[in-house]
C-alpha positions in Angstrom: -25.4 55.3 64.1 -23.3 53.1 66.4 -25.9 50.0 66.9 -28.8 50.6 64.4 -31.1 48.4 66.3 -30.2 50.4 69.5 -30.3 53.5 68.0 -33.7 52.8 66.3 -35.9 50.9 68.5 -38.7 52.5 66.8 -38.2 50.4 63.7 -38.3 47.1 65.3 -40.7 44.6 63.9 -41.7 41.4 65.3 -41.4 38.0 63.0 -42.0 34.5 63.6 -38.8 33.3 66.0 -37.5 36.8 66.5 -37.4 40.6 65.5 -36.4 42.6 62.3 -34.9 46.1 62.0 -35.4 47.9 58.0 -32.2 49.9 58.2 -32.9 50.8 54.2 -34.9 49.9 50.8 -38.3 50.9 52.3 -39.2 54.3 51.3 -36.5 55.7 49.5 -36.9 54.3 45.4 -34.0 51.8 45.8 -33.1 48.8 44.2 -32.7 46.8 47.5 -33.6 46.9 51.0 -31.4 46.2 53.7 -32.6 44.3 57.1 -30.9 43.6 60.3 -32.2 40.5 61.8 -32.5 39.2 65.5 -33.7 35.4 65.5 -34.1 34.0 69.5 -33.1 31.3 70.7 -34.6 27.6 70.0 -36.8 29.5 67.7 -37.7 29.0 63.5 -38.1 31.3 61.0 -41.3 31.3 58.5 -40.6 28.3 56.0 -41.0 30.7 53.0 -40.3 31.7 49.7 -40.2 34.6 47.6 -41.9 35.1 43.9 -39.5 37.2 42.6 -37.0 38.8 45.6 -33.1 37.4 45.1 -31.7 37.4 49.1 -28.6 37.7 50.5 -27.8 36.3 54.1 -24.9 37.2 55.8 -24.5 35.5 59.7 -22.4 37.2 63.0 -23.2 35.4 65.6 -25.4 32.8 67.0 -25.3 29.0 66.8 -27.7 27.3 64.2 -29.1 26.1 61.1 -30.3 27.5 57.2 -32.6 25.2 55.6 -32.8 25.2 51.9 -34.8 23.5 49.6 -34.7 21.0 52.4 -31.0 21.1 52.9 -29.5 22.0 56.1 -26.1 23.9 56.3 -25.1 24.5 59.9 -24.0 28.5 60.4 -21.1 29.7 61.8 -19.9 33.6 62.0 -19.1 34.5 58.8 -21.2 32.6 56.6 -22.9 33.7 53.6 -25.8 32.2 51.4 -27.4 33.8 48.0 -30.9 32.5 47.8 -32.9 33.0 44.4 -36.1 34.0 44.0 -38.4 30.6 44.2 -36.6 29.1 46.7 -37.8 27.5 50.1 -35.7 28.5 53.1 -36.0 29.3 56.9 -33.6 29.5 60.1 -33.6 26.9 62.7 -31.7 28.7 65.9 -30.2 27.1 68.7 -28.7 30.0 70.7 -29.6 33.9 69.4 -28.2 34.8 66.0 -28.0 38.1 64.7 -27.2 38.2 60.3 -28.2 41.1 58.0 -30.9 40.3 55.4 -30.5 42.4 51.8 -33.5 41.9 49.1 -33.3 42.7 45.6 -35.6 43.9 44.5 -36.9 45.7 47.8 -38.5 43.3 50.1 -42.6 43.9 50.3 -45.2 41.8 52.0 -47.0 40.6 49.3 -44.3 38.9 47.2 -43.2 36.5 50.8 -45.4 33.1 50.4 -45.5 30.4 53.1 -44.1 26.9 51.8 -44.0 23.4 52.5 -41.5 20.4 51.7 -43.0 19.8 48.3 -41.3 22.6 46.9 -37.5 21.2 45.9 -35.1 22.6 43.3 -31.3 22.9 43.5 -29.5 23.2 46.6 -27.6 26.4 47.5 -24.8 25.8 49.4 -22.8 27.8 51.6 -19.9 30.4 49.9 -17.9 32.4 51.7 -15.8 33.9 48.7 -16.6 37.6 47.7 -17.5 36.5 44.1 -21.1 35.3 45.3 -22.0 38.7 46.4 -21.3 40.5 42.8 -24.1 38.1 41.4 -26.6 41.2 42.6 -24.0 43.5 41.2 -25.2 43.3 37.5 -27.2 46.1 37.9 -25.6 48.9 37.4 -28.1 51.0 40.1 -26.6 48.8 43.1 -23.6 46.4 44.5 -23.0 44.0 47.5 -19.4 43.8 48.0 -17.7 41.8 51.3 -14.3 43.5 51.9 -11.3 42.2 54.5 -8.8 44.4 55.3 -6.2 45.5 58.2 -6.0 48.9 56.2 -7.5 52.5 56.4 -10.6 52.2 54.1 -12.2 54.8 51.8 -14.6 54.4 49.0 -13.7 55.3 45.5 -14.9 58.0 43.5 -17.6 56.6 41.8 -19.2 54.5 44.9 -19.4 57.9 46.5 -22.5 58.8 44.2 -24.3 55.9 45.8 -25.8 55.7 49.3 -23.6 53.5 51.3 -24.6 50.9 54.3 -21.6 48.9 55.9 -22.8 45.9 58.2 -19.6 44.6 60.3 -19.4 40.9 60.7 -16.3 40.8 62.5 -12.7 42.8 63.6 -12.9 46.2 65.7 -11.8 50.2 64.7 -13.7 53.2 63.9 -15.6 54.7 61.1 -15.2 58.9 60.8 -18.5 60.1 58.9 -18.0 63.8 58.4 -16.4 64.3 61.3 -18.0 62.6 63.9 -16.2 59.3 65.0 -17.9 56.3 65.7 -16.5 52.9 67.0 -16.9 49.6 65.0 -18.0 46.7 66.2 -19.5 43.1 65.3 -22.8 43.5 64.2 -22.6 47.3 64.2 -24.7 49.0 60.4 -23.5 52.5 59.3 -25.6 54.2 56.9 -23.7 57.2 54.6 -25.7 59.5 52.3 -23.9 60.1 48.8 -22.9 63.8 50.1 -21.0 62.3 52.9 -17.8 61.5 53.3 -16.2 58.5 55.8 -12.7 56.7 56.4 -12.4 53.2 57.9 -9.7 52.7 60.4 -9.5 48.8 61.5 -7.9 48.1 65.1 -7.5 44.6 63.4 -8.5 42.7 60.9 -12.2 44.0 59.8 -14.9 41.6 57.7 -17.7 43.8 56.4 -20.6 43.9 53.7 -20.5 47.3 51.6 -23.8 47.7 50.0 -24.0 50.4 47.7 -27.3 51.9 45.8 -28.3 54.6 43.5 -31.5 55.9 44.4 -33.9 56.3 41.7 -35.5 60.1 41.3 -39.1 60.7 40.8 
């Protein structure tokens, strides 16, 4: 899949300020659930907060704002915010921005409360250094990992006994999944099954989110 959104209008779902696309978590036993997000312009989110989901943000474009706990952090391409479970936060957009959502545990209906300004714990700030990622990376069933790199890419031997989803945030190049070549570019979410195989080759510099899940058997 080049453009997941593109190349899966049927999944499309409409939210308040914008549209959703589940590129992974609902169906399939995981761990997490992976979400490609679409919020319009001068449009906000649901003010809202989760009983027991842990979130991961991760922004490509658009001009904006997260709200926190009642903290603003203006977004620029790039950034990334870990937001626990209990904590108030919605999106403020100025022009169109695009991020990728992941939940752990899988994102479901009925654990996403409405919220107001009364709820107020600590601030989480903005952190663009790879550590924050690895705090969903404790169980040993799934990883988030952000990776930067001007060099040919292949996953190890043990990630390749996990399904794999790649969201790019920036950089250009191509990603070969059994064969078949497809071109990378911002915003673009590949999805590889654990008996496939894919190489990275970056034109430049390339900024993506590896995400990384063994699927639990029934």
């Amino acid at each position: 899949m080049g453009n997941y959104i593109d190349d899966n209008k049927e999944k499309i779902q409409y939210t308040p300020g914008g549209t959703l696309c589940q590129v992974f978590g609902a169906n399939e036993n995981a761990s997490c659930s992976i979400a490609l997000v679409t919020m319009d312009a001068n449009s906000n989110g649901l003010k809202h907060y989760h009983d027991n989901i842990t979130e991961i943000y991760v922004f490509n474009k658009g001009e904006g704002k997260i709200i926190i706990n009642g903290n603003e952090h203006v977004v620029s391409n790039g950034d990334c915010f870990i937001i626990p479970h209990k904590t108030m936060h919605f999106i403020e957009a100025i022009t169109q921005m695009d991020f990728v959502c992941i939940c752990t545990p899988p994102w479901t209906p009925e654990h996403e409360f409405e919220a107001d300004d009364n709820i107020k714990k600590n601030d989480i700030t903005k952190c663009l250094e790879y550590g924050i990622l690895q705090k969903l990376s404790e169980n040993a069933n799934h990883s988030v990992s952000r990776i930067k790199t001007n060099n040919e890419f292949e996953p190890n031997c043990e990630t390749r006994n996990f399904i794999r989803v790649y969201y790019f945030i920036k950089g250009t190049g191509s990603i070969i999944i059994d064969g078949v070549k497809n071109e990378i570019s911002q915003g673009n979410c590949f999805l590889v099954n654990e008996t496939s195989n894919e190489i990275i080759t970056p034109k430049n510099e390339l900024d993506f989110i590896l995400v990384c899940d063994k699927l639990e058997k029934n």
